[in-house]
Backbone bond lengths (Angstrom), bond angles and torsions (degrees), N, CA, C in turn:
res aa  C-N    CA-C-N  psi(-1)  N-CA   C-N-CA  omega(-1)  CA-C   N-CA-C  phi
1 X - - - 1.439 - - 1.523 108.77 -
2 X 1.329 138.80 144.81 1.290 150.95 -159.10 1.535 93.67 -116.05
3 X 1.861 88.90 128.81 1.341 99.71 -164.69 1.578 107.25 -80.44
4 X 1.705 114.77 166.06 1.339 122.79 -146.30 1.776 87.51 -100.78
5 X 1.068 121.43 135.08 1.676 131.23 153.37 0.845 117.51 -105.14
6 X 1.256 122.08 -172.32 1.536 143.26 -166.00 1.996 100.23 -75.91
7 X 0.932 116.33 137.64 1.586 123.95 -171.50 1.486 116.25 -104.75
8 X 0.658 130.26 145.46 1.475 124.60 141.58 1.646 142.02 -59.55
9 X 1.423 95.65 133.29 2.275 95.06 -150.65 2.092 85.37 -55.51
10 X 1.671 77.85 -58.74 1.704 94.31 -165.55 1.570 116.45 -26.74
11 X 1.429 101.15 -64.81 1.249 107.59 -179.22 1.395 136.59 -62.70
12 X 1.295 94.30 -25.73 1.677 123.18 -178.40 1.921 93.33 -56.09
13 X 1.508 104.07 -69.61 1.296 118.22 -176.53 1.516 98.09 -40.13
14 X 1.644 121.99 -77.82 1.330 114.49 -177.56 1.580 118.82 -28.70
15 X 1.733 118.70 -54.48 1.326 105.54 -165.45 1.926 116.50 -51.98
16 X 1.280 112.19 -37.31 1.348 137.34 -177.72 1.546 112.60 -38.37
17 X 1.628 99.07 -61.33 1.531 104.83 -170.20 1.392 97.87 -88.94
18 X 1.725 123.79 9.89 1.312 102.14 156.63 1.478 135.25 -77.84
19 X 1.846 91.78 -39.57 1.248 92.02 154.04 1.355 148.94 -54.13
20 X 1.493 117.50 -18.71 1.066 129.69 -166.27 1.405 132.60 124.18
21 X 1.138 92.64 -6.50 2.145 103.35 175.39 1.836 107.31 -65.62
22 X 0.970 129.07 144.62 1.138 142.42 157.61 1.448 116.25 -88.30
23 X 2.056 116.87 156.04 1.161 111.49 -175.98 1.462 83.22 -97.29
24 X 1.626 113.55 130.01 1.504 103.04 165.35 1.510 110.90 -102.87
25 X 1.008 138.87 8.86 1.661 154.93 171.10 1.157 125.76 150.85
26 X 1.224 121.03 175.07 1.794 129.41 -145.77 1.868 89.74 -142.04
27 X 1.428 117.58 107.92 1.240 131.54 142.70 1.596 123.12 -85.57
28 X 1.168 102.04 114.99 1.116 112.49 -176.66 1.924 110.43 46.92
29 X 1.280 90.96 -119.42 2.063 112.73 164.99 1.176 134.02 -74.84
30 X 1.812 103.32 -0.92 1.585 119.00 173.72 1.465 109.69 -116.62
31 X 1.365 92.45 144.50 1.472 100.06 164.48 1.433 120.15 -102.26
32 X 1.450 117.18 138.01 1.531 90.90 -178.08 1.767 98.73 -120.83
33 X 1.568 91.97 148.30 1.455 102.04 -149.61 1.581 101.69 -123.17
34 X 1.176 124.09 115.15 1.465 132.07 -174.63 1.494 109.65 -113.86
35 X 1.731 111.75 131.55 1.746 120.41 148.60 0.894 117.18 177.35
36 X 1.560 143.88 -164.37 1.578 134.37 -125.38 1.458 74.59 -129.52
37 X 1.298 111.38 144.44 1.263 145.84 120.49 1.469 156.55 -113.55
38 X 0.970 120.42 113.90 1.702 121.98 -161.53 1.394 90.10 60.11
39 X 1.409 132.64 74.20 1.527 130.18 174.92 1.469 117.51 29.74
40 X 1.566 113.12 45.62 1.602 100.99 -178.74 1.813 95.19 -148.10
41 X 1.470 100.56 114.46 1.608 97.01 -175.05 1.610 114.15 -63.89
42 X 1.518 95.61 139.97 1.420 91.38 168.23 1.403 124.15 -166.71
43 X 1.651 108.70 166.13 1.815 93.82 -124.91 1.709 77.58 -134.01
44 X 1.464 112.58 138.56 1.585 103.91 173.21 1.380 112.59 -147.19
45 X 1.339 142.27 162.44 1.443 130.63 155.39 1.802 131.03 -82.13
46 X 1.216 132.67 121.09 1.532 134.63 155.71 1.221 127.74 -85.92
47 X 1.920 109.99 102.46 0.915 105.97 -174.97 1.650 128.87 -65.75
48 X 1.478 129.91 139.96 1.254 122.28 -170.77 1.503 123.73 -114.56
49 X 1.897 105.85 18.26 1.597 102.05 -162.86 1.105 99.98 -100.86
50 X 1.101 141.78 14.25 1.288 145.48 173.65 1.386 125.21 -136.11
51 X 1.045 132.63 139.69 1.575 137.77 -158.78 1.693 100.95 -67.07
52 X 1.051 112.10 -44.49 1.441 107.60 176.31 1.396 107.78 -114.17
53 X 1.791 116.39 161.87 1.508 118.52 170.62 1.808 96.02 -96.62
54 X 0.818 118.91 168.78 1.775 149.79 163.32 1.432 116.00 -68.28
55 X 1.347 128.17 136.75 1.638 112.98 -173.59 1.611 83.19 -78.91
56 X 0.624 131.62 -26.22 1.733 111.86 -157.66 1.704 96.13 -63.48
57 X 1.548 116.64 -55.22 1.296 132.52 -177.69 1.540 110.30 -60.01
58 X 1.414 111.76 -30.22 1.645 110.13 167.98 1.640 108.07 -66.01
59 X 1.323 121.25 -67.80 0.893 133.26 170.55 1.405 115.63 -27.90
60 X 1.479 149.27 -58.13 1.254 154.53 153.11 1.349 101.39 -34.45
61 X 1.783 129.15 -65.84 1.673 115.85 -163.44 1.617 100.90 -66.33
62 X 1.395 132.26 -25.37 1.510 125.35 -163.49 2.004 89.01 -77.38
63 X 0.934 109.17 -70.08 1.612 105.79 164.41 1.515 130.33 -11.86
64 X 1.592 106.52 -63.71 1.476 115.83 175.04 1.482 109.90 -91.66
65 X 1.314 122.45 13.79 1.438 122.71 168.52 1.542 106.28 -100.47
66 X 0.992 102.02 -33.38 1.752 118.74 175.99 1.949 111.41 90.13
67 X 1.106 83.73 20.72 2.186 97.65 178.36 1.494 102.01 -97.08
68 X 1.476 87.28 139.47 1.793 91.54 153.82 1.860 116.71 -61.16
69 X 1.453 99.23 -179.23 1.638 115.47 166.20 1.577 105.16 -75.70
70 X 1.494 115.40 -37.98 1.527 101.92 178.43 1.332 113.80 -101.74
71 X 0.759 115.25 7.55 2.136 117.86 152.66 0.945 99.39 -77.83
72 X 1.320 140.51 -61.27 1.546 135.25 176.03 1.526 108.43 -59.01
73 X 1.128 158.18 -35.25 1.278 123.41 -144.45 2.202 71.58 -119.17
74 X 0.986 140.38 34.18 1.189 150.18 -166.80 2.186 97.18 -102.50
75 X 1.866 98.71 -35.32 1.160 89.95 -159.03 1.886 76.52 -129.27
76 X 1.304 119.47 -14.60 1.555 98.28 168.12 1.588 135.42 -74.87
């Protein structure tokens, strides 16, 4: 498996609503981004104040999104 780096916020966000996440509102520098997976809603924040996210912080939204790394990088 190919190790995870630092991401891009922008793009990160884009891959999301390709799949199908919705923006359900914007706190402050986050977006918070809601939709179903495997029939189970679910709702997370993307941080946007910084040009890139953190693997640690990637790692947490792929978690609370409930996707693998290659479902995600499928549409990033």
């Amino acid at each position: 498996m190919e190790k995870l780096g630092n991401i891009n916020a922008k793009r990160t966000l884009k891959a999301f609503l390709k799949m199908g996440f919705e923006v359900k509102n914007q706190s402050g520098t986050h977006v918070i981004v809601t939709g179903v997976v495997n029939g189970e809603k679910k709702t997370f924040p993307i941080p946007l104040h910084h040009k890139e996210i953190p693997i640690g912080t990637i790692r947490d939204i792929l978690k609370q999104a409930g996707i693998t790394r290659e479902e995600f990088f499928e549409y990033y």
